[in-house]
C-alpha positions as CSV (number, residue, x, y, z in Angstrom):
1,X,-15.1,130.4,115.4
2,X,-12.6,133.0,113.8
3,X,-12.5,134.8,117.4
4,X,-12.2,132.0,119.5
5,X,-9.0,130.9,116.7
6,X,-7.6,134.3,117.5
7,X,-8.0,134.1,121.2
8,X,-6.1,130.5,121.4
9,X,-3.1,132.0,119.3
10,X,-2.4,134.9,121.6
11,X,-3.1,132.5,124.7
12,X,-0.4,130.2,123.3
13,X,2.1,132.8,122.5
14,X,1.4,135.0,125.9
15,X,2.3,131.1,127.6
16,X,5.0,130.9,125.3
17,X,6.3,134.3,126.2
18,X,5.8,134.0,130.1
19,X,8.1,131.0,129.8
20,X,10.6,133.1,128.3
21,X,10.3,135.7,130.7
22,X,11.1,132.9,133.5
23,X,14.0,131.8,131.8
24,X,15.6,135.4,131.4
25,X,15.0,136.2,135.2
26,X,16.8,133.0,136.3
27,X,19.7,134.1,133.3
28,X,19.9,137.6,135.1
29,X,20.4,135.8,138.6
30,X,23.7,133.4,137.3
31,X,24.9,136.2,135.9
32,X,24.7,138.4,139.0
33,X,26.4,135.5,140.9
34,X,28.9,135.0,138.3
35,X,29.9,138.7,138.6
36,X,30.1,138.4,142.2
37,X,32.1,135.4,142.0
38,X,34.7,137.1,139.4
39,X,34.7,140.2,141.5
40,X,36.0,138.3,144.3
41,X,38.4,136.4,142.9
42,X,39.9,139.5,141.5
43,X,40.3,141.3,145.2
44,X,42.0,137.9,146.6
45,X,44.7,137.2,144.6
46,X,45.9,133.1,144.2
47,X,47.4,131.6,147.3
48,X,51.1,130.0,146.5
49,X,50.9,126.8,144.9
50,X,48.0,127.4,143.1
51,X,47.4,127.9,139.2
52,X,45.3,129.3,136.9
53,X,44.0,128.0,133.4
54,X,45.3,129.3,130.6
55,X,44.0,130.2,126.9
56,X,44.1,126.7,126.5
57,X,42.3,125.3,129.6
58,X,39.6,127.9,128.5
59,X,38.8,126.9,125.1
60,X,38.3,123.4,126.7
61,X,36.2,124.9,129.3
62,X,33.8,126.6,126.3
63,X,33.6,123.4,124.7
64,X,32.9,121.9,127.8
65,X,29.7,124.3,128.4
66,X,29.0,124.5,124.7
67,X,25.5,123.8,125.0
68,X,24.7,125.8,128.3
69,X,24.1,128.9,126.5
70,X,20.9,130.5,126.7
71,X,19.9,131.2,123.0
72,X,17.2,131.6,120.6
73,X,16.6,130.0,117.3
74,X,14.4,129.8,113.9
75,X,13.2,126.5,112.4
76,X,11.6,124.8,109.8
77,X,9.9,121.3,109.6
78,X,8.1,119.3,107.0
79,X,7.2,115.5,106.9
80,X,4.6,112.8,106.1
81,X,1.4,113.2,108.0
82,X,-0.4,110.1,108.7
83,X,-4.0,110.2,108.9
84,X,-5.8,107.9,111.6
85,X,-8.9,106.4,112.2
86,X,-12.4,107.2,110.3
87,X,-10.2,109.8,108.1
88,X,-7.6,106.9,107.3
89,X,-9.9,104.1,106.2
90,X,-13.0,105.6,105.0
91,X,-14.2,105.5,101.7
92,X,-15.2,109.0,102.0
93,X,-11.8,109.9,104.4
94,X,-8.5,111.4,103.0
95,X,-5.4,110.6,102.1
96,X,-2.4,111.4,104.2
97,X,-0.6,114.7,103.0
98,X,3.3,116.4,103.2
99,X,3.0,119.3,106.3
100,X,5.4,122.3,106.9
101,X,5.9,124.2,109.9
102,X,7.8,127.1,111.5
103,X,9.0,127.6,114.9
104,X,11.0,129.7,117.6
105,X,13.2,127.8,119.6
106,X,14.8,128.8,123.2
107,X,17.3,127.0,124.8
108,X,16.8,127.1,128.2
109,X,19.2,125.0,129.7
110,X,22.0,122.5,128.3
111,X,18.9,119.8,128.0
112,X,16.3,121.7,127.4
113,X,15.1,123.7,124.5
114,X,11.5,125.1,124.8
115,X,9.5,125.7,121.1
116,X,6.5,127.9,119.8
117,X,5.6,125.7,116.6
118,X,3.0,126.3,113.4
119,X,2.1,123.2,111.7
120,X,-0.2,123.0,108.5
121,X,-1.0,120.2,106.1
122,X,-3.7,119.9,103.0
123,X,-5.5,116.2,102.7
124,X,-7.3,115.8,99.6
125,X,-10.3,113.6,99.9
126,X,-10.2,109.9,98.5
127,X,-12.8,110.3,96.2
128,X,-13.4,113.0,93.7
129,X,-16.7,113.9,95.6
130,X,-15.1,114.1,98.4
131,X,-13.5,117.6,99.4
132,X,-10.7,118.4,101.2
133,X,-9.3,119.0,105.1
134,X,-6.3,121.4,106.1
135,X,-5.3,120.4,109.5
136,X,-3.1,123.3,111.7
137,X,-2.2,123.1,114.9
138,X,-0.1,125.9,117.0
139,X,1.7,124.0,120.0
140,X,3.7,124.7,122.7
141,X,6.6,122.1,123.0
142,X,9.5,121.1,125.6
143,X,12.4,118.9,124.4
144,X,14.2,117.3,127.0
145,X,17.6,116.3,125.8
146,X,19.0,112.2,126.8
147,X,23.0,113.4,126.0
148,X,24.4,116.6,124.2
149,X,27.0,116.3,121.3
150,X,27.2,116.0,117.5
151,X,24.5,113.1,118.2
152,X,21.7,114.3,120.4
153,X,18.8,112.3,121.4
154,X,15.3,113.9,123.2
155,X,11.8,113.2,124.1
156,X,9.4,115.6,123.6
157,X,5.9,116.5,125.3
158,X,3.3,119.5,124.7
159,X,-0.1,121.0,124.3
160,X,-1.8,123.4,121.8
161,X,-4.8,124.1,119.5
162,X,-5.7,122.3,116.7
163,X,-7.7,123.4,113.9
164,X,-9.5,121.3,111.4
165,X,-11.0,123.3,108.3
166,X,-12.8,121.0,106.0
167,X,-13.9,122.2,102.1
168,X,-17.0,120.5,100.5
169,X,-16.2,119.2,97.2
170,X,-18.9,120.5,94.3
171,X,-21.2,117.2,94.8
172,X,-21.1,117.9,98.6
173,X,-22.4,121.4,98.2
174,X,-24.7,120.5,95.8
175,X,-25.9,117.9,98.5
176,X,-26.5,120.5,101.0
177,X,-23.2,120.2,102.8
178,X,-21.4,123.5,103.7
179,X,-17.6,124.0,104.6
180,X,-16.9,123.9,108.8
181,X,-14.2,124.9,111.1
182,X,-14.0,122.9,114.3
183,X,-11.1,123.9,117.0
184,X,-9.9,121.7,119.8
185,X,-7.3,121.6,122.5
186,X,-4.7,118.8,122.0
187,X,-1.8,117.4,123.8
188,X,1.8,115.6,121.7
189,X,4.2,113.3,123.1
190,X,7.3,112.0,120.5
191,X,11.3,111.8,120.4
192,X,14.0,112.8,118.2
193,X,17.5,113.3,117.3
194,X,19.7,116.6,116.6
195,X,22.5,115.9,114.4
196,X,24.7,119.2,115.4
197,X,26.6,120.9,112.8
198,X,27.9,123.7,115.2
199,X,27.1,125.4,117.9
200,X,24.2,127.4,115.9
201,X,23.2,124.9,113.2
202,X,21.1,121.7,113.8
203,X,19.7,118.8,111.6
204,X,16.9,116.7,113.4
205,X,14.5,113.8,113.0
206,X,11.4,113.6,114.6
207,X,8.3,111.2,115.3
208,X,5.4,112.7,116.8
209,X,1.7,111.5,117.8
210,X,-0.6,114.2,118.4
211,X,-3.8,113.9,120.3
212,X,-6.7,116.1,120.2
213,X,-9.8,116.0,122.2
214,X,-13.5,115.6,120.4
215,X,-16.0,117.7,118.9
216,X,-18.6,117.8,116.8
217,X,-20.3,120.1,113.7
218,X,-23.4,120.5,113.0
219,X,-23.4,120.3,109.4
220,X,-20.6,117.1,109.0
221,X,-18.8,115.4,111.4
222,X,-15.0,116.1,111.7
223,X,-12.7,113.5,112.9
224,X,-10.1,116.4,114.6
225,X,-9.9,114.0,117.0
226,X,-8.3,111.2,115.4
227,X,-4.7,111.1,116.3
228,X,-2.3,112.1,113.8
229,X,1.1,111.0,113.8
230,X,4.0,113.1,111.8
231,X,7.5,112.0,111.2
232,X,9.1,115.1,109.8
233,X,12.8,116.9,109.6
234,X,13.7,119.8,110.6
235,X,16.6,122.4,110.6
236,X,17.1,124.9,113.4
237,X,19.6,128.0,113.7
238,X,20.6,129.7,116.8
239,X,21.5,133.0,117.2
């Protein structure tokens, strides 16, 4: 289990880092034509009649185009993790639990950031013979922006691996039950809102369902794939 954890990090990061790649070749191309673009301009010189913005024109211009820089952030999360299903209602399931994440955050166009995202959260069994679960998940996530401003609306979609570690509680062991790992593949779909300080600051607020797909243990069944739904805050920086 350990390898097969190891292996679905560096698959989701490799993804994550081929996406990146994309994004920097098709930077290097508007730039190219930019450069062109400017380099002609300068060899014609303006026709009679025409005009040419000022410092002024230009600082509307940057505000204008604010958010169609290519940049890369840092993030934190936490929220309420609610527990579905078996885990939520049964006497022997667990309670829901506060979760914290990091992320790295691209912004790949003026509506669209793309995120790398660690999520981890402890659930302490509802009875005291019951142990506890720590779900993580490691996802892959695009956030497609409705409108860009100091209030910014988006939906979000993505994929990942989601890990479900559950601890036996001293009468579980005693009863013959051992600890288990089970990991899954899993898909999220949610929306949220940006509140933007400045250009490089962010506030959010997000709700998310995540879905992962079923397995089973040997030695005690985990629900991984009960859905779990997270409505969290987060705070991103851009550099």
């Amino acid at each position: 289990m350990p390898n097969f954890r190891y292996i679905s990090l560096l698959t989701v990061f490799i993804i994550s880092l081929q996406a990146a790649a994309i994004a920097q070749t098709s930077q290097n191309v508007t730039s190219s034509a930019a450069a062109e673009s400017t380099k002609s301009e300068l060899i014609s010189p303006p026709q009679p009649g025409t005009s040419t913005a000022g410092p002024e024109g230009s600082e509307i211009a940057s505000d204008e185009n604010l958010f169609q820089e290519k940049k890369v952030g840092i993030g934190l999360s936490f929220g309420q993790i609610l527990l579905t299903g078996d885990d939520a209602k049964s006497e022997t399931g667990f309670n829901d639990a506060i979760g914290q994440g990091v992320f790295l955050i691209y912004r790949y166009r003026e509506r669209l950031n793309i995120a790398l995202k660690f999520l981890s959260s402890q659930h302490e069994g509802r009875r005291s013979s019951t142990g506890n679960l720590k779900r993580s998940q490691v996802t892959t996530q695009l956030e497609y922006f409705l409108d860009r401003g100091i209030f910014s609306p988006y939906g979000i979609v993505g994929a990942g691996i989601y890990f479900s570690d559950f601890n036996p509680s001293t009468e579980e062991k005693q009863a013959g039950i051992s600890s288990s790992s089970v990991n899954t593949f899993g898909v999220l779909v949610g929306a949220g809102v940006d509140f933007e300080i400045d250009k490089n600051f962010t506030l959010g607020l997000s709700a998310i369902r995540h879905q992962s797909f079923k397995s089973q243990n040997s030695e005690r069944e985990v629900n991984e794939a009960e859905p779990l739904h997270m409505i969290a805050m987060s705070a991103k920086t851009f550099f």
